[in-house]
C-alpha positions as CSV (number, residue, x, y, z in Angstrom):
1,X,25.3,27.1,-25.8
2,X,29.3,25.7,-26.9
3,X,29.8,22.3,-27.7
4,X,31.7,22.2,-24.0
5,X,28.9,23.5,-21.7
6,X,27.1,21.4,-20.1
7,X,23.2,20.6,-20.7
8,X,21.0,21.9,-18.3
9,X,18.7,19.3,-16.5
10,X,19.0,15.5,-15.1
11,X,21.1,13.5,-17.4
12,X,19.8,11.4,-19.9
13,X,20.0,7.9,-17.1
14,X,18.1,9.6,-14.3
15,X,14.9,10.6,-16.8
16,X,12.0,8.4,-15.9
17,X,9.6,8.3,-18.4
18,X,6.4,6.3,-18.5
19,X,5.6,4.9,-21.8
20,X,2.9,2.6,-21.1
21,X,0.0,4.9,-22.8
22,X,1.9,5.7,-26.0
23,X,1.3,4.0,-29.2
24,X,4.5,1.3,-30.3
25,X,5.4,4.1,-32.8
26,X,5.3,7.0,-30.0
27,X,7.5,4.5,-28.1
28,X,10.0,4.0,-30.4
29,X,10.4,8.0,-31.0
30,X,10.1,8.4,-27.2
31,X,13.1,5.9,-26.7
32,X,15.1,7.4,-30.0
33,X,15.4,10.8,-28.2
34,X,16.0,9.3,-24.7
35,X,19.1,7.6,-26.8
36,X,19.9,10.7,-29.0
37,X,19.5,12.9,-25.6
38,X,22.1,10.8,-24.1
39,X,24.5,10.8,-27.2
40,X,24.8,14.5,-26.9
41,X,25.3,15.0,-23.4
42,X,28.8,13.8,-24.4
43,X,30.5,16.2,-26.6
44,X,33.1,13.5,-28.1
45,X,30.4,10.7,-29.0
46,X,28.2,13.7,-30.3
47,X,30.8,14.7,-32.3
48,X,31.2,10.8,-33.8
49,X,27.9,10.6,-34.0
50,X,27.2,12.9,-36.2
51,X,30.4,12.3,-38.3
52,X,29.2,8.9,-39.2
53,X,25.7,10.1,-39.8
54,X,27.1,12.7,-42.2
55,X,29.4,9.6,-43.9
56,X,26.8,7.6,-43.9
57,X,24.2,10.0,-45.3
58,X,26.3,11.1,-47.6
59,X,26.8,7.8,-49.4
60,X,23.4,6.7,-49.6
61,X,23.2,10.1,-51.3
62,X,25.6,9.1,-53.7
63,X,24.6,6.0,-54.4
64,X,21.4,7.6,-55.2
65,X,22.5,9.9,-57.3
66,X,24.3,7.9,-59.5
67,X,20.9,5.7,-59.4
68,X,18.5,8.3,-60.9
69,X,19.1,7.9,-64.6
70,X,18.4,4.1,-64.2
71,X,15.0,2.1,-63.7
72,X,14.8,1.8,-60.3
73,X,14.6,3.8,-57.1
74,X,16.7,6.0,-57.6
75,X,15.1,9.1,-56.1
76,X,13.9,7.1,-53.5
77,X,17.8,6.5,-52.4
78,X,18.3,10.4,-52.8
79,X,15.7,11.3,-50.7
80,X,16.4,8.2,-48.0
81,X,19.9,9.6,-48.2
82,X,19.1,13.5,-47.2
83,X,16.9,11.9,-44.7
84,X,19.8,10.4,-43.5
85,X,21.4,13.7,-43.6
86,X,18.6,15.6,-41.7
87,X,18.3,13.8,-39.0
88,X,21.4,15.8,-37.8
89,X,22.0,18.8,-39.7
90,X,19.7,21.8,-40.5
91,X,21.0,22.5,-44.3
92,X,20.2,18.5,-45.3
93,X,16.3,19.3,-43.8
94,X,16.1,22.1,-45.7
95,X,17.8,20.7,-48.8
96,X,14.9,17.6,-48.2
97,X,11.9,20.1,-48.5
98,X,13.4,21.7,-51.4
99,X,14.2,18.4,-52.9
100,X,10.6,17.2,-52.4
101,X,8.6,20.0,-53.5
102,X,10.7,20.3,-56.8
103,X,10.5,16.4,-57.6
104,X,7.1,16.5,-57.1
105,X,6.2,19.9,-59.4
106,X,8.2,17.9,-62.3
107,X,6.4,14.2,-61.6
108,X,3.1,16.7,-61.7
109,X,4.3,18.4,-65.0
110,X,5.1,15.4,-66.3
111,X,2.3,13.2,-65.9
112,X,0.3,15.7,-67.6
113,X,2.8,15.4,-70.9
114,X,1.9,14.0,-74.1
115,X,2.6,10.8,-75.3
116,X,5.6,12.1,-77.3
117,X,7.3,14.0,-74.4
118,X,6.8,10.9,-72.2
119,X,8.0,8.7,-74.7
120,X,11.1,10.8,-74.6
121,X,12.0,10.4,-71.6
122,X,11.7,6.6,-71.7
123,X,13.9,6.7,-74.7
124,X,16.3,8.9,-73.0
125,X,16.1,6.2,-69.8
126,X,17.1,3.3,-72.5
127,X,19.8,5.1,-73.8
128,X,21.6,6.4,-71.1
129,X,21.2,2.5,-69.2
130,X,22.4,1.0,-73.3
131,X,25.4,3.4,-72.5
132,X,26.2,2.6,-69.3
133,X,26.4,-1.4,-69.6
134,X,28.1,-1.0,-73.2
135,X,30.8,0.9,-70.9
136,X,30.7,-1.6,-68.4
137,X,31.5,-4.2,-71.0
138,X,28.2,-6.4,-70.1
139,X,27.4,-6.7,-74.1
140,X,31.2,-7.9,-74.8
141,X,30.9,-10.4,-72.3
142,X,27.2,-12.2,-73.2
143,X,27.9,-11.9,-77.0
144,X,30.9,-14.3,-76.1
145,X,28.4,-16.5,-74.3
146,X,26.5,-17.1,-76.8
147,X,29.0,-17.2,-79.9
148,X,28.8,-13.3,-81.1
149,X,32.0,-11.7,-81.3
150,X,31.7,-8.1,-82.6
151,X,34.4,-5.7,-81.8
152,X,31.4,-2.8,-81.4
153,X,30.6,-4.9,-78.5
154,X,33.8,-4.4,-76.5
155,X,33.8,-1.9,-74.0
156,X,36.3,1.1,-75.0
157,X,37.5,1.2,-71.7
């Protein structure tokens, strides 16, 4: 079926569906497609639709991304983002599975590390986040709050 042929069926107003027996979680997913159905029976708000969701997605995946060498959730805001992504493209659900399963073989690896290996990584974690607010001039601008005025301190940028 083209983007410009029409869906077969009653449009998206005229379904009547009785969601009086479903759960509040069946309810919600029941009234998501009834919405989503009704988006795509309109080729030119389908189309924006999933531009934003692709704009959107792919932000949250950036954001992420930059996010994973530093303490936080990181990974969390990758995996929100390709969620984000999958919801309306095939590749970003495929690209989530993969995603997952990889993430997971290496938290599984490296859980059963040694101390040394684990240690590692944290000091690998401090360094890179050292780095990054020593670029960001963060050091430069304390040290002159509290009286310390090193040139080392400066960012070089």
């Amino acid at each position: 079926m083209t983007s410009g042929e029409a869906r077969p069926g009653p449009a998206p107003e005229s379904v009547d569906v009785d969601d009086s027996d479903l759960s509040p979680f069946q309810e919600a997913e029941s009234r998501w497609h009834r919405w989503r159905a009704h988006i795509a029976a309109r080729p030119s708000l389908n189309l924006a639709y999933r531009i934003a969701v692709g704009v959107i997605g792919a932000l949250v995946l950036a954001a992420g991304i930059l996010a994973i060498p530093y303490p936080g959730p990181g990974w969390l805001i990758v995996f929100a983002g390709l969620g984000i992504l999958a919801s309306e493209f095939a590749w970003a659900h495929r690209l989530l599975h993969y995603a997952r399963q990889r993430y997971d073989k290496f938290m599984h690896w490296f859980s059963r590390q040694s101390l040394v290996v684990k240690g590692a990584g944290a000091l690998l974690t401090c360094v890179v986040v050292l780095a990054t607010l020593w670029l960001l001039g963060t050091f430069g601008l304390v040290g002159t709050w509290i009286g310390l005025d090193y040139p080392w301190l400066e960012s070089p940028l």
